[in-house]
C-alpha positions as CSV (number, residue, x, y, z in Angstrom):
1,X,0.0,0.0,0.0
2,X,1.2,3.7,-0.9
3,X,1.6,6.0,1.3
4,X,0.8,9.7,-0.4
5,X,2.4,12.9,1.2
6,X,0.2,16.0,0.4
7,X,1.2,19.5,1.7
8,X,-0.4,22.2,1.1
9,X,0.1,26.1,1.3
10,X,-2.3,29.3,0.2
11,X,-1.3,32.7,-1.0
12,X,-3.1,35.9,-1.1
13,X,-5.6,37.6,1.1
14,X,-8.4,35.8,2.2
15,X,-11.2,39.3,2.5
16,X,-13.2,40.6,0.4
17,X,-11.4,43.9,0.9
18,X,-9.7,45.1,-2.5
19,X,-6.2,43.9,-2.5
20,X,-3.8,46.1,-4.7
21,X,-1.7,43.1,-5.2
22,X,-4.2,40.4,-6.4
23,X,-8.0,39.7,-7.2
24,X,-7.4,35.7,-6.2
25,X,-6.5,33.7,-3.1
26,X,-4.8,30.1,-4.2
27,X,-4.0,27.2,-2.4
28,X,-1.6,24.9,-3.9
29,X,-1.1,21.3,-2.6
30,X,1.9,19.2,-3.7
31,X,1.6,15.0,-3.9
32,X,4.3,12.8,-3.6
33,X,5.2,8.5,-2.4
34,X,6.7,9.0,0.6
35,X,9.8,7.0,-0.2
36,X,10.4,9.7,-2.7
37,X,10.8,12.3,-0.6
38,X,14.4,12.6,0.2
39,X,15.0,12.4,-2.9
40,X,12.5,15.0,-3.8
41,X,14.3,17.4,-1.4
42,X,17.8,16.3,-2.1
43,X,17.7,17.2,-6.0
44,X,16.2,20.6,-5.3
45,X,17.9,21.4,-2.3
46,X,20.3,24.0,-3.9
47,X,17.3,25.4,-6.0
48,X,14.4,26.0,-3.6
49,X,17.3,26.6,-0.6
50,X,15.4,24.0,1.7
51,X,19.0,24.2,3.9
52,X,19.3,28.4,4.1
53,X,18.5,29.8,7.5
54,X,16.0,32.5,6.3
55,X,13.5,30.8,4.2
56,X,13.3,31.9,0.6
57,X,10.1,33.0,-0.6
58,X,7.9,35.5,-2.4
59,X,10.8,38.3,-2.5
60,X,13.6,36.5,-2.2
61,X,13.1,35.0,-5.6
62,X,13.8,36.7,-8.8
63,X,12.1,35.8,-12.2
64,X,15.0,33.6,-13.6
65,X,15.3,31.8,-10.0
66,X,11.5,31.1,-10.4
67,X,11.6,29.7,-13.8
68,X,14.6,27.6,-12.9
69,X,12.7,26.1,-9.5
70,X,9.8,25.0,-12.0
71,X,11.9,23.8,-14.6
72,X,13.1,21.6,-11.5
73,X,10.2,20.4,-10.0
74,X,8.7,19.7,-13.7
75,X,11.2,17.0,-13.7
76,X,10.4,15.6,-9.6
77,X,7.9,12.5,-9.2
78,X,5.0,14.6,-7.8
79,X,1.8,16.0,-8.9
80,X,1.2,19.8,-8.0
81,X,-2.9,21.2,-7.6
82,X,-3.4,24.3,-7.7
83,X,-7.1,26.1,-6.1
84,X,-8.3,29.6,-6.9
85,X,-11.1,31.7,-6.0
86,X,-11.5,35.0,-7.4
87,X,-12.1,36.9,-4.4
88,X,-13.2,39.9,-6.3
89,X,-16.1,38.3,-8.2
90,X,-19.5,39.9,-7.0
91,X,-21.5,36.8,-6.5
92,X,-19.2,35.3,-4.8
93,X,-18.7,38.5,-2.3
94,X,-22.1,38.4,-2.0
95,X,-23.0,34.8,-0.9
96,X,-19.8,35.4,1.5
97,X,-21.2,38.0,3.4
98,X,-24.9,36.0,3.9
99,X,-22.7,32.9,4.9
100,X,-20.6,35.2,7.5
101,X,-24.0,36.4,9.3
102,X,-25.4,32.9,9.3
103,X,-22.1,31.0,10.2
104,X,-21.5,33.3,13.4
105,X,-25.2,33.5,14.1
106,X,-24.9,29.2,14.5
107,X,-21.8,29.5,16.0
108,X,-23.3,31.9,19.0
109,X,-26.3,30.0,19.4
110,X,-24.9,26.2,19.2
111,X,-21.2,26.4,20.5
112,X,-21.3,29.8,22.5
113,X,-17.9,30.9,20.6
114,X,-17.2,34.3,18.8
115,X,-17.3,35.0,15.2
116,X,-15.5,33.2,12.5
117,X,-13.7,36.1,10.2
118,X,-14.1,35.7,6.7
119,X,-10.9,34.8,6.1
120,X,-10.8,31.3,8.3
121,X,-14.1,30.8,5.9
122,X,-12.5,31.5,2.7
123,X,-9.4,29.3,3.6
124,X,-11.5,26.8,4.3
125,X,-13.2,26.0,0.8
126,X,-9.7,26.4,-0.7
127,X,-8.1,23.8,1.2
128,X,-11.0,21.2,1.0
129,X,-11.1,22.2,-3.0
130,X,-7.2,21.6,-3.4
131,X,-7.0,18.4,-1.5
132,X,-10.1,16.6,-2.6
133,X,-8.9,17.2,-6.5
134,X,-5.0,15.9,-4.9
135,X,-6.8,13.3,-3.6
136,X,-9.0,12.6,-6.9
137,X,-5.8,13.2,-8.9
138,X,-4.3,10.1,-7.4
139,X,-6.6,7.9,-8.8
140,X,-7.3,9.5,-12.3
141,X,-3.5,9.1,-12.5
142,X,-3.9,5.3,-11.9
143,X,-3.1,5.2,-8.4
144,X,-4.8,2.6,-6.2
145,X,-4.8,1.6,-2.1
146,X,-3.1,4.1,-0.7
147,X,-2.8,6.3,2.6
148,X,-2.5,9.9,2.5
149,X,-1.2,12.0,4.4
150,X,-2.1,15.7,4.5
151,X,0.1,18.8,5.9
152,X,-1.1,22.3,6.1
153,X,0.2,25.4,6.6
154,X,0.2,26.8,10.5
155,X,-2.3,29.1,9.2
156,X,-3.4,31.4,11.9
157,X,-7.0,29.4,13.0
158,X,-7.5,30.4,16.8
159,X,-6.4,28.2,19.1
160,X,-10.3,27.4,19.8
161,X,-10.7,26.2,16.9
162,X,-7.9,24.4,15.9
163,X,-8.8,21.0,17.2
164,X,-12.4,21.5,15.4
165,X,-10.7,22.8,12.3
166,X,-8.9,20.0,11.7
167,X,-11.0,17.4,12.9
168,X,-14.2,18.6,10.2
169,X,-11.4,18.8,7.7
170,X,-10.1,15.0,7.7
171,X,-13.5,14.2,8.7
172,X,-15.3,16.5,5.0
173,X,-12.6,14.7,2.7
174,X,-13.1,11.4,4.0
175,X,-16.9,11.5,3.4
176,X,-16.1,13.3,-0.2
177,X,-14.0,10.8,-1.5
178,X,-16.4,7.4,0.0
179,X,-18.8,9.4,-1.9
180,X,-17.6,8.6,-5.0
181,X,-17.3,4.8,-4.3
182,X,-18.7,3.9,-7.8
183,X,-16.1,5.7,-9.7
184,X,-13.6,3.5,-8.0
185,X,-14.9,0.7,-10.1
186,X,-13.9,-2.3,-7.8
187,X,-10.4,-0.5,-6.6
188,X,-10.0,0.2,-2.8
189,X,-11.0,4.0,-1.6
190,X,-8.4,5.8,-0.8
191,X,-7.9,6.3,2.8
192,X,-7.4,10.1,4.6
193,X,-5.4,10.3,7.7
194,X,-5.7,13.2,10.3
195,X,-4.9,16.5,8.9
196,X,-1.6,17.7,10.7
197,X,-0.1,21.2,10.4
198,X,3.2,22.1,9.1
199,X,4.0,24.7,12.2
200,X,7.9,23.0,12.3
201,X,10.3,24.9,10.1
202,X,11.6,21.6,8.4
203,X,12.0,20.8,4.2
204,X,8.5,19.8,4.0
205,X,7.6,23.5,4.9
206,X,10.1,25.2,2.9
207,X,9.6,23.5,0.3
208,X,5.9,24.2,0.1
209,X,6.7,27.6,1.2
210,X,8.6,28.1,-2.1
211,X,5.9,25.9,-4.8
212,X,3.4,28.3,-3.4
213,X,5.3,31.6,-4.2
214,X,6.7,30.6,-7.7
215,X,2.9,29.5,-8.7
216,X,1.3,33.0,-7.1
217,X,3.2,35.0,-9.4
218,X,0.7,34.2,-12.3
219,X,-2.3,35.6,-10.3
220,X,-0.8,38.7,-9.0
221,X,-2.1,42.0,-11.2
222,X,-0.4,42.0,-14.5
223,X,1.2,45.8,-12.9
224,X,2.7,43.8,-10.1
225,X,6.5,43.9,-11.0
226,X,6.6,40.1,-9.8
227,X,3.8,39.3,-12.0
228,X,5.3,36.0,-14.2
229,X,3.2,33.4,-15.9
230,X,6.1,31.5,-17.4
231,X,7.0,29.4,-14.0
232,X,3.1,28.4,-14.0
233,X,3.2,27.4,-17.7
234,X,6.3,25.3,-17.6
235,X,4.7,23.4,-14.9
236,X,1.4,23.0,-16.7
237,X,2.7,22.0,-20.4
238,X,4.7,19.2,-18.1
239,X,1.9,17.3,-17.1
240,X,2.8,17.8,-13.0
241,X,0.5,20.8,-12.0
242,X,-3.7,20.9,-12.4
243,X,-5.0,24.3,-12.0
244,X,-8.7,24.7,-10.7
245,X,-11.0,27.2,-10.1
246,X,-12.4,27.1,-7.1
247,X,-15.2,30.3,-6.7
248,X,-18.3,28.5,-8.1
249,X,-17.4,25.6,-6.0
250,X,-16.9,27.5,-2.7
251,X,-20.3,29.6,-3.9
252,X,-22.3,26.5,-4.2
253,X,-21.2,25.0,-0.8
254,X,-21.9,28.1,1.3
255,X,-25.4,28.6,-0.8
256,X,-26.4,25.0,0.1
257,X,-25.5,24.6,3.5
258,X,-27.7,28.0,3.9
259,X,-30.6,26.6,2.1
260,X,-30.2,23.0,4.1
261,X,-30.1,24.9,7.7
262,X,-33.0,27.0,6.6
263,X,-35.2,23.9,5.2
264,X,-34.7,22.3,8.5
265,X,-35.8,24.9,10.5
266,X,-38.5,25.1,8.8
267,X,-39.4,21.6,9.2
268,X,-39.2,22.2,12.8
269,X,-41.8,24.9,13.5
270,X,-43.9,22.8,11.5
């Protein structure tokens, strides 16, 4: 039986507030065996400086550098998904705000906790988007039996949540992916372990660290002096990276749980 390593990453701002930088907010999860890791991280240690005291990311990398790091991992034995949501798109700032009011209003009257900011909502639908299509991705790819393994970014979730957060997490992708049982035809269901986060400052961080920054370059405004496409395409015309959009997914989710909790309520008075 395989076992999968998926880590994951986001970049942007998760608000609805304008952002001078970029109209999207990505998450980007990277697949690989687990007996291929070291050397995953050996042949692109130099590259993606997974041994450098600072971390090298976002401004620390020129174009050249960037192009270079995705002409390397175009050549590693991993699969790379990449999750967007146009954060700027007026339907989807719309059904945001209407799912903020409701999401608090539920978490006041069922859990007596504070509000959830928009962001830890936002952030949400892009990491269940990314992994359930890394997860998918494994099996369109001819992949069968195997354990997976996901790491997230120590994304700032408050500490009352983050048990929660990461239990509903495993708990949403597990139940995705046993919903598709008849696309398996016959093979065995691929099987989701408990969503750690990546809070150590090890490879496995940097290394996501640095995927995430080289693939946000093609969504920042095309005015951004960072703004590069090539790094993006090279990975793309490879066959390793799958890029998604992730708005009307996140759009349809938040719509239906709204229209589910309001159906059964009114089953109740009646």
């Amino acid at each position: 039986m395989q076992h999968m390593i998926l880590l994951f990453d986001e970049s942007g701002t998760p608000s609805i507030v304008t952002d001078p930088r970029t109209d999207f907010f990505i998450g980007v999860g990277v697949v690989y065996d687990s007996s291929h890791e070291q050397v995953i991280f050996s042949r692109c240690k130099i590259e993606l400086g997974l041994e450098k005291p600072k971390p090298l990311k976002n401004d620390r990398i020129g174009k050249t550098r960037a192009v270079r790091i995705a002409q390397v991992l175009s050549e590693l034995p991993l699969s790379i998904y990449v999750s967007t949501v146009n954060i700027a798109d007026p339907e989807y700032q719309a059904t945001l705000g209407a799912y903020e009011v409701f999401g608090n209003r539920a978490r006041e009257n069922y859990r007596g906790v504070g509000r959830r900011p928009i962001a830890q909502i936002i952030h949400t639908y892009v990491v269940d988007h990314c992994l359930y299509h890394a997860i998918t991705g494994h099996f369109e790819a001819g992949g069968n039996d195997a354990v997976l393994s996901p790491f997230i970014d120590d994304w700032s979730i408050p500490q009352c949540d983050v048990g929660i957060y990461l239990e509903q997490r495993s708990a949403s992708l597990q139940k995705q992916i046993a919903s598709l049982r008849d696309w398996y035809d016959g093979r065995h269901p691929i099987r989701v372990a408990p969503i750690r986060l990546l809070s150590a400052d090890d490879n496995r961080k940097r290394f996501i660290d640095v995927t995430t920054s080289v693939f946000s370059r093609a969504y920042l405004k095309t005015s951004n002096p960072k703004y590069d496409v090539e790094p993006a395409l090279i990975l793309k015309q490879s066959g390793k990276a799958l890029f998604t959009d992730a708005t009307g997914f996140s759009i349809g989710t938040m719509q239906r749980m709204m229209g589910e909790f309001m159906e059964n309520g009114e089953r109740r008075r009646q």
